[in-house]
C-alpha positions in Angstrom: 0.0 0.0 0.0 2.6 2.4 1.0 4.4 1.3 -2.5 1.2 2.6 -4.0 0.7 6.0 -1.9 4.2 6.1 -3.3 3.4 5.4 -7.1 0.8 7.5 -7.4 2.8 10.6 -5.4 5.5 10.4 -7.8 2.7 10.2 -11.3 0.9 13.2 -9.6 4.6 15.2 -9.0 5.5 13.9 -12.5 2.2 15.1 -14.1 2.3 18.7 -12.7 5.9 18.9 -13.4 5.0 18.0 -17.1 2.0 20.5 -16.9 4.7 23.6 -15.5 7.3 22.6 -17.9 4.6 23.1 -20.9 3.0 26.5 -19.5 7.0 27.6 -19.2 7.5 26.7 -22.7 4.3 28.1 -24.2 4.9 31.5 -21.9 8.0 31.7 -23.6 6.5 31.0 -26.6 3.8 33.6 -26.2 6.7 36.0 -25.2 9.0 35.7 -28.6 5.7 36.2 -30.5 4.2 39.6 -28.4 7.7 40.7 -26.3 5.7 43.6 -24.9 2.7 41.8 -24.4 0.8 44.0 -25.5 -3.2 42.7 -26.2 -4.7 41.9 -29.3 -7.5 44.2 -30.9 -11.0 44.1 -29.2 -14.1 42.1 -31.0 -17.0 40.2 -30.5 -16.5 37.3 -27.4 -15.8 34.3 -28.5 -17.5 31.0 -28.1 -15.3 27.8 -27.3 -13.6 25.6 -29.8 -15.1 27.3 -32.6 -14.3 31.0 -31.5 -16.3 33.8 -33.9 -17.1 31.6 -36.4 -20.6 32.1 -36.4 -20.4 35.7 -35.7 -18.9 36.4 -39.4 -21.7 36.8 -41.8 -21.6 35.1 -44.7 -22.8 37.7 -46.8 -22.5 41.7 -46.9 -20.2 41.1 -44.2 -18.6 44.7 -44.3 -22.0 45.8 -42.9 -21.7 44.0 -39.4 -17.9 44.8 -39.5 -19.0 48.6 -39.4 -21.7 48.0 -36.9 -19.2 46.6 -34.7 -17.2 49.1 -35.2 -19.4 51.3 -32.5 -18.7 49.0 -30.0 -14.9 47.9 -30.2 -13.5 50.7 -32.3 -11.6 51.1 -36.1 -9.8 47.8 -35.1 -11.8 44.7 -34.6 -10.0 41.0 -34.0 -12.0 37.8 -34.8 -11.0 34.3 -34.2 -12.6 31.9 -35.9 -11.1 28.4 -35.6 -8.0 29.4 -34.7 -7.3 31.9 -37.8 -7.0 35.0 -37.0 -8.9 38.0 -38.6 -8.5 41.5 -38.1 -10.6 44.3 -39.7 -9.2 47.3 -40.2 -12.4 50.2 -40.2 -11.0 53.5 -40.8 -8.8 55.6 -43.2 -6.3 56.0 -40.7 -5.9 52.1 -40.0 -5.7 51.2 -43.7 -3.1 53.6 -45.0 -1.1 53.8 -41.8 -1.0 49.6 -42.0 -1.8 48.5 -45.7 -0.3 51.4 -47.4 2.9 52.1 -46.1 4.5 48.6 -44.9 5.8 45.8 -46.3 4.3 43.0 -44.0 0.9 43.5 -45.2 1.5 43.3 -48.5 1.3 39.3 -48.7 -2.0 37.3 -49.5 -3.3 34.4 -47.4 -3.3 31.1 -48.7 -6.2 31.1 -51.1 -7.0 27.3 -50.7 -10.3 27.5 -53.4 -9.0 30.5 -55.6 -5.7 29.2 -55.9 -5.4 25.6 -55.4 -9.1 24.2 -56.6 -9.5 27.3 -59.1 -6.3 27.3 -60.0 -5.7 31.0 -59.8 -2.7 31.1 -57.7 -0.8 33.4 -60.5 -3.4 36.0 -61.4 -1.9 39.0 -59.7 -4.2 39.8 -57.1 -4.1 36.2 -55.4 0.1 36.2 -55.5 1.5 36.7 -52.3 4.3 39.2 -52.0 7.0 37.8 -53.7 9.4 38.6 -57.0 6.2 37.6 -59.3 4.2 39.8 -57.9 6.9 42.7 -58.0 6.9 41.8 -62.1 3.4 42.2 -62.3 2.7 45.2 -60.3 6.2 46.2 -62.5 3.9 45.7 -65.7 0.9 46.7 -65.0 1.9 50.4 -63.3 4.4 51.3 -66.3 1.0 50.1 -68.6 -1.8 51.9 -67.1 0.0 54.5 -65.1 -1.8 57.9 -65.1 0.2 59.7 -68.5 0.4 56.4 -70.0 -3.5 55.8 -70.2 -4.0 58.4 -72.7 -3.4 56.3 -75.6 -6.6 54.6 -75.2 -9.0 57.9 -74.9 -9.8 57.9 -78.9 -10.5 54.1 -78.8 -12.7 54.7 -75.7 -14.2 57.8 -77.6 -15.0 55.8 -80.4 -16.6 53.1 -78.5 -19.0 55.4 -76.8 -20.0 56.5 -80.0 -21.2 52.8 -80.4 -22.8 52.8 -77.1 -24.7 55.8 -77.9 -25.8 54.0 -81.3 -27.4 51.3 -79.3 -28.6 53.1 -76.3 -30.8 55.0 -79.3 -32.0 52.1 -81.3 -32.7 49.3 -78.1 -33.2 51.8 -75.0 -34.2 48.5 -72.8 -31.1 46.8 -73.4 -29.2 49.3 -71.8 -27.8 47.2 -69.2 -26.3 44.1 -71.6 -25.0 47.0 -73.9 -22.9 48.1 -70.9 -21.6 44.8 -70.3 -20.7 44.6 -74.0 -19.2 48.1 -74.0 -17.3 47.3 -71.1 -15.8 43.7 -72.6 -15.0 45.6 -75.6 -12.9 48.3 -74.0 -11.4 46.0 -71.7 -10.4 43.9 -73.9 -9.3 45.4 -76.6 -7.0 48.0 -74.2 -5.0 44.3 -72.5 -5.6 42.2 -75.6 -5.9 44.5 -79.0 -9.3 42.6 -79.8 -12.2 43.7 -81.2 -15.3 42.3 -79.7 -18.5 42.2 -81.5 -21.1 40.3 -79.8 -22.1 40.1 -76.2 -22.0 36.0 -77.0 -18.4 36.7 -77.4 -15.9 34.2 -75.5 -14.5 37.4 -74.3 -17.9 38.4 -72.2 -19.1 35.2 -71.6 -16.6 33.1 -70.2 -14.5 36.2 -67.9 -18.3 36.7 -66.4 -18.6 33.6 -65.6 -15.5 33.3 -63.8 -15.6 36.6 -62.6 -19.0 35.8 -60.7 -17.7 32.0 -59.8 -14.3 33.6 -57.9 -16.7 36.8 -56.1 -19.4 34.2 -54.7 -16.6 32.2 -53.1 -14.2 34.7 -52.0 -16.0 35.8 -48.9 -14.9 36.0 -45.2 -16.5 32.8 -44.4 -15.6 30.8 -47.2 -11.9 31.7 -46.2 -12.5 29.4 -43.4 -11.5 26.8 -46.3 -8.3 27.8 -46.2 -7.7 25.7 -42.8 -9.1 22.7 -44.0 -7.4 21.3 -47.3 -8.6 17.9 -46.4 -11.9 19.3 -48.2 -10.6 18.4 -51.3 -11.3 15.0 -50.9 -15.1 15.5 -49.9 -17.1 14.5 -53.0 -19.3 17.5 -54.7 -21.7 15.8 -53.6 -21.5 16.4 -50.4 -23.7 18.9 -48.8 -21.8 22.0 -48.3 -19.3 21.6 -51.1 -21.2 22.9 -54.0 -18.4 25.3 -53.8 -15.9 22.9 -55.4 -18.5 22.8 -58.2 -17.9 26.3 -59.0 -14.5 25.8 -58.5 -13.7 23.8 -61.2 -15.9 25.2 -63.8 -13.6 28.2 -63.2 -10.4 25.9 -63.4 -12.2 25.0 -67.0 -12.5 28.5 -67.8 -9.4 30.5 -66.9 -7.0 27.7 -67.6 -8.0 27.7 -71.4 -8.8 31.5 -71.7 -5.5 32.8 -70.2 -2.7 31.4 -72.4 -4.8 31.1 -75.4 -5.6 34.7 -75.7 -1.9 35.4 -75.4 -1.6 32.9 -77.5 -3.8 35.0 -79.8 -1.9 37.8 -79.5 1.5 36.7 -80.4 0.0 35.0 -83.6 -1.5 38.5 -84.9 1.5 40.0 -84.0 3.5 37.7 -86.5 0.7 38.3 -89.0 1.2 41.9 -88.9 -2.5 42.5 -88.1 -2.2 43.2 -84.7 -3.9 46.2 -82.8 -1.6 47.8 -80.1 -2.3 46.9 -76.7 -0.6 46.0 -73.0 0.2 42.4 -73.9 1.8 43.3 -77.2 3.4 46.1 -75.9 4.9 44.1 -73.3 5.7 41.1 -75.5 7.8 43.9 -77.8 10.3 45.7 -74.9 11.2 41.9 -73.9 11.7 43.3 -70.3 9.2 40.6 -69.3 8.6 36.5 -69.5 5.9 35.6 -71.4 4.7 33.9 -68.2 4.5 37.2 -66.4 2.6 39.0 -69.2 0.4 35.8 -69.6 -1.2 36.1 -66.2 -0.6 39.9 -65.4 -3.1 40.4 -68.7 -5.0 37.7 -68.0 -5.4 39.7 -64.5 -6.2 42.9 -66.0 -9.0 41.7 -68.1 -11.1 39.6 -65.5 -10.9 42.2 -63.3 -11.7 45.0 -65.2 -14.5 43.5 -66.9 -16.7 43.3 -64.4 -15.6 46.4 -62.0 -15.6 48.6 -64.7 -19.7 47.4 -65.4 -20.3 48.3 -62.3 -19.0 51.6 -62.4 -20.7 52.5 -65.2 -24.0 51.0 -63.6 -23.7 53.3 -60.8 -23.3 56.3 -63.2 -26.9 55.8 -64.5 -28.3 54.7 -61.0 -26.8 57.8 -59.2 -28.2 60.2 -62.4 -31.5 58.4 -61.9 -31.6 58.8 -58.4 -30.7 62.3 -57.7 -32.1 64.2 -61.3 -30.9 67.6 -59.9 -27.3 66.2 -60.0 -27.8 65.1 -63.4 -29.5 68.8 -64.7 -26.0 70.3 -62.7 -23.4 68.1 -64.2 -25.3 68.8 -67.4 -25.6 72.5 -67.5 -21.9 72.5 -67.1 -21.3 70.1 -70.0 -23.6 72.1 -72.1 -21.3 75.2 -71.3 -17.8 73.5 -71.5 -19.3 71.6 -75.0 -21.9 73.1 -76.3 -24.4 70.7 -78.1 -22.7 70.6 -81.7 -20.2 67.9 -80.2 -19.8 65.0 -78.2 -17.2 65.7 -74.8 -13.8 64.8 -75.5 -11.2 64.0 -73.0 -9.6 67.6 -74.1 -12.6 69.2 -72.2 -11.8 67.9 -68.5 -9.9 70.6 -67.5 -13.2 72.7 -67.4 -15.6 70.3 -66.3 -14.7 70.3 -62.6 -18.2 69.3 -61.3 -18.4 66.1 -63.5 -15.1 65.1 -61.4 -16.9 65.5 -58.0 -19.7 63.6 -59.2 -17.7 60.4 -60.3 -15.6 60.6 -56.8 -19.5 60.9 -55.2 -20.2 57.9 -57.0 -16.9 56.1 -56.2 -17.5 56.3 -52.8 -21.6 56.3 -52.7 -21.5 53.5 -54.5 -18.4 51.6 -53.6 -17.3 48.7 -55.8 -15.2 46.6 -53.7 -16.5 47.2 -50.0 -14.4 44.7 -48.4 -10.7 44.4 -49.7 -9.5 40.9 -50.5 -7.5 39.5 -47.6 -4.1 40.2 -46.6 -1.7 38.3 -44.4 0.2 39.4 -41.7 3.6 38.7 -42.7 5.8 39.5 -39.1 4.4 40.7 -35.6 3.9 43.6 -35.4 2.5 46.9 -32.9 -0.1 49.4 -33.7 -2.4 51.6 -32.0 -1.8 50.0 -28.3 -2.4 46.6 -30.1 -0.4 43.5 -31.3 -0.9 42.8 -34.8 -0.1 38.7 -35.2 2.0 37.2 -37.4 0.2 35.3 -39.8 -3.0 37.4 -39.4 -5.6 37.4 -42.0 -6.4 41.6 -42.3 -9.5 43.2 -44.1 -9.5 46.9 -44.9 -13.3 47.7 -44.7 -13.4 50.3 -47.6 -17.5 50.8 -46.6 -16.8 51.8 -43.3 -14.2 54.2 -44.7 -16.9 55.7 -47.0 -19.8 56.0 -44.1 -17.1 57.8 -41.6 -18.6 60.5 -40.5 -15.6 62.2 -39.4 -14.2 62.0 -43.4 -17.7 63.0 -44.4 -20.8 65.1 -43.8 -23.9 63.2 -43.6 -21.9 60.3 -45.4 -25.4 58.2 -46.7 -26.3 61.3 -48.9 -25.6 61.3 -52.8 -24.0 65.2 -52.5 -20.8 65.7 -55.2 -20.5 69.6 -54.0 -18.7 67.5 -50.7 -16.0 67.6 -53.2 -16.1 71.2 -54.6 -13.9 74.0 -54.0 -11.9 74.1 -50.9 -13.3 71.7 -48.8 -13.1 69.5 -51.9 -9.4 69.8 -51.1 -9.6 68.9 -47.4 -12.3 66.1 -48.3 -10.6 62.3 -48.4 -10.9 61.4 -52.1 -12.4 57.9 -52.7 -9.6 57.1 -55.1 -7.1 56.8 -52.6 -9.3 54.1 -51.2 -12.0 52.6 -53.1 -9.1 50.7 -55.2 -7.2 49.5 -52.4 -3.9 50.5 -50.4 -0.5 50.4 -50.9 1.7 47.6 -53.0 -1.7 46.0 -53.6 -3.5 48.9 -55.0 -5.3 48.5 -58.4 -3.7 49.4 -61.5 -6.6 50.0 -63.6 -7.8 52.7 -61.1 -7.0 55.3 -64.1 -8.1 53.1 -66.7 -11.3 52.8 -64.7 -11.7 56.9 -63.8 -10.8 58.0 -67.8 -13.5 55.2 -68.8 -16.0 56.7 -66.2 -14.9 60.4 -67.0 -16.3 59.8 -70.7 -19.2 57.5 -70.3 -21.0 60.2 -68.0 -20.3 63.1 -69.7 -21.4 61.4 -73.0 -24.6 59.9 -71.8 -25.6 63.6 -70.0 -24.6 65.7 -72.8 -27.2 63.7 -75.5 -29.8 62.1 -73.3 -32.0 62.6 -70.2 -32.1 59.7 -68.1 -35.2 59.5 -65.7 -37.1 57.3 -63.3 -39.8 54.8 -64.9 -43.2 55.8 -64.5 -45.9 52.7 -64.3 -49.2 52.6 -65.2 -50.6 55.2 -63.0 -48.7 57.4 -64.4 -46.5 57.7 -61.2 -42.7 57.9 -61.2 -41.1 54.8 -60.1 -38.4 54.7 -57.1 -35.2 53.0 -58.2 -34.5 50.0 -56.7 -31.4 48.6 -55.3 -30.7 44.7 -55.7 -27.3 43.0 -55.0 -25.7 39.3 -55.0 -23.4 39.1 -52.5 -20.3 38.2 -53.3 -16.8 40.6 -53.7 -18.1 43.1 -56.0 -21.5 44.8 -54.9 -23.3 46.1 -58.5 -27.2 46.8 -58.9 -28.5 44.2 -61.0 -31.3 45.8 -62.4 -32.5 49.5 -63.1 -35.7 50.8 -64.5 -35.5 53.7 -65.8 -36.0 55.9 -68.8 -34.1 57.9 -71.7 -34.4 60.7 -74.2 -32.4 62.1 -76.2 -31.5 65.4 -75.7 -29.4 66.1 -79.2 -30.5 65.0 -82.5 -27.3 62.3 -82.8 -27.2 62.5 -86.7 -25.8 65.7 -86.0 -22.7 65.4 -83.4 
């Protein structure tokens, strides 16, 4: 017995010897990762094992985000299954963090986009790394602001094709913009000519564009941690998103060399219309890989942001008609109504450019960035910032701040005007990201929007539908969720203003 008492003395003294020693070693641990121990961001409490995991909404999530933000402040810190997630809430946050430093300039591990997609090289799903240096490389000596006027007579020329159809089939307005979009788009990164919305070149980027947005959300990233999901059958309930996956795998991996493909081959033929891949292929400063998926980048991105740009053009002018009647009394005296607006004519037409920042930021594109990671500890604002962090600039919560902006929910442009235009935050330095991962279409997208406006206003009147009472019909606002937030349908109503035989 006293053997025994002995035994069990010496298990017991063994155990919590064992238990000490581990603490010690995960103090330490805890110590090398946060030496000044200083606490993590404050967020919603969460539950055991499973953390906030059911706290993130799986949809419109940048909407709770900024509701939270009234209770925890501009810097909120989920845990949900043991990845971290921190939302950063306010203009400060985001260009003090994501636009000045290295460390969050790195992607998470995309486990669906890159690995079941097979996406991994499109440019905004590289992690920081000597690719994504050649991209970015690319693509800002391409489509920086002075090299972007090349494509102003092409993108002249095509609104003079949208105006054609926007005469002839008014209530096909909203396929028209998608066409007029996949035409400039592609022929500015590809040098093609697009005739058809049943075009490859509209068909197949939308559909990969809407199977990558309806996946990349801040719930579905919970994939990431679980790789063993891609052995669970697609049949399995739950994993319809493998579905979509590899109908974009289908997609992109056919679309993306063979249009470079194309390009090269009109190139040799000598029929080949100038453009950012053949421009690229011809200076030889970049591998053919590099242009490949930098283009490829370029075009499903642009496609479908720049539609909804121009969407919330007409949906902002059909909204708020004295806008439109301002923007177009200044076009009328800047133009006159013997011409169409020209990209010479921007200098004087100051107003137009506060309405398209209004409608950057009224009607923002991207609301939630896409992820980054969290590349070394690091301190901010009283807080520890984790290593390996997954971060989300909330660019929605940056466009409702009322300390940026006066009664932020209101469609007003003169917030813009004059000098307290010049102490206003413009929307560009936001709506298109931060830093090292910033979008480089953003001048590409504010020449396209600059000439679509002032075209439409300067030959038609756009106003709100009126049904069968005779009343005038309230636009509505309809959204899939998903990364990109564009209204997906609009009544409304146009007449001409200009006899067009005549301009």
């Amino acid at each position: 017995m006293a053997n025994y008492t002995i035994s069990l003395m010496t298990a017991l003294a063994i155990f919590c010897a064992t238990l000490s020693l581990l603490y010690g070693v995960y103090k330490r641990r805890k110590l090398r990762q946060n030496p000044r121990q200083w606490p993590l961001p404050p967020g919603p409490k969460p539950e055991p094992i499973i953390g906030n995991a059911r706290h993130i909404p799986f949809d419109f999530g940048w909407l709770q985000f900024a509701e939270w933000k009234k209770s925890y402040g501009d810097i909120i810190h989920l845990n949900a299954l043991g990845n971290r997630i921190i939302v950063l809430n306010s203009y400060k946050s985001c260009i003090d963090l994501l636009g000045q430093n290295a460390i969050y300039a790195s992607r998470p591990r995309f486990y669906v986009v890159a690995e079941l997609m097979g996406l991994a090289k499109l440019t905004p799903f590289l992690p920081y790394n000597d690719e994504l240096k050649q991209h970015r490389k690319f693509l800002h000596s391409t489509l920086k602001k002075s090299a972007v006027v090349r494509f102003q007579p092409a993108e002249e020329k095509q609104m003079k094709w949208y105006l054609s159809t926007l005469a002839a089939e008014p209530q096909n307005f909203l396929q028209n913009i998608r066409l007029l979009t996949g035409k400039l788009v592609a022929q500015t990164t590809y040098g093609v000519d697009v005739k058809s919305a049943d075009d490859k070149y509209i068909v197949l980027a939308e559909k990969a564009v809407n199977g990558v947005s309806s996946v990349v959300t801040p719930i579905n990233n919970l994939w990431n941690a679980f790789p063993i999901l891609e052995y669970i059958p697609d049949w399995f309930p739950g994993a319809g998103v493998k579905t979509i996956a590899h109908e974009v795998r289908e997609i992109v991996s056919h679309m993306v060399p063979a249009s470079l493909e194309d390009v090269k081959s009109r190139t040799a033929s000598g029929d080949c219309t100038p453009s950012l891949a053949s421009a690229a292929l011809e200076s030889g400063n970049y591998s053919e890989e590099d242009i490949m998926w930098a283009a490829g980048s370029l075009y499903f991105a642009g496609a479908d942001t720049t539609y909804g740009a121009l969407v919330a053009c007409i949906f902002a002018m059909v909204k708020h008609p004295e806008v439109q009647k301002k923007a177009q009394a200044e076009i009328d005296r800047v133009v006159g109504k013997g011409r169409l607006p020209t990209f010479a004519d921007r200098e004087q037409l100051s107003y137009i450019d506060c309405v398209i920042k209004e409608i950057a930021r009224w009607k923002i594109l991207v609301p939630l960035g896409l992820p980054r990671s969290v590349l070394e500890n690091d301190y901010y604002d009283g807080y520890w910032v984790p290593k390996g962090a997954t971060m989300l600039p909330n660019a929605w919560a940056i466009s409702r701040d009322e300390t940026l902006y006066e009664d932020p929910e209101r469609f007003w442009p003169e917030r813009f005007e004059g000098e307290a235009g010049n102490n206003a935050v413009d929307p560009f330095t936001y709506v298109f990201g931060f830093g090292r991962r910033i979008c480089p279409g953003l001048h590409l997208a504010d020449s396209i929007m600059f000439i679509f406006l002032t075209t439409i206003l300067s030959t038609f009147d756009i106003s709100k539908s009126i049904d069968e009472q005779g009343r005038e019909m309230e636009p509505q606002e309809t959204y899939v969720p998903g990364i990109i937030q564009c209204v997906i349908s609009l009544l409304h109503t146009t007449r001409a203003r200009v006899q067009l035989a005549t301009i």
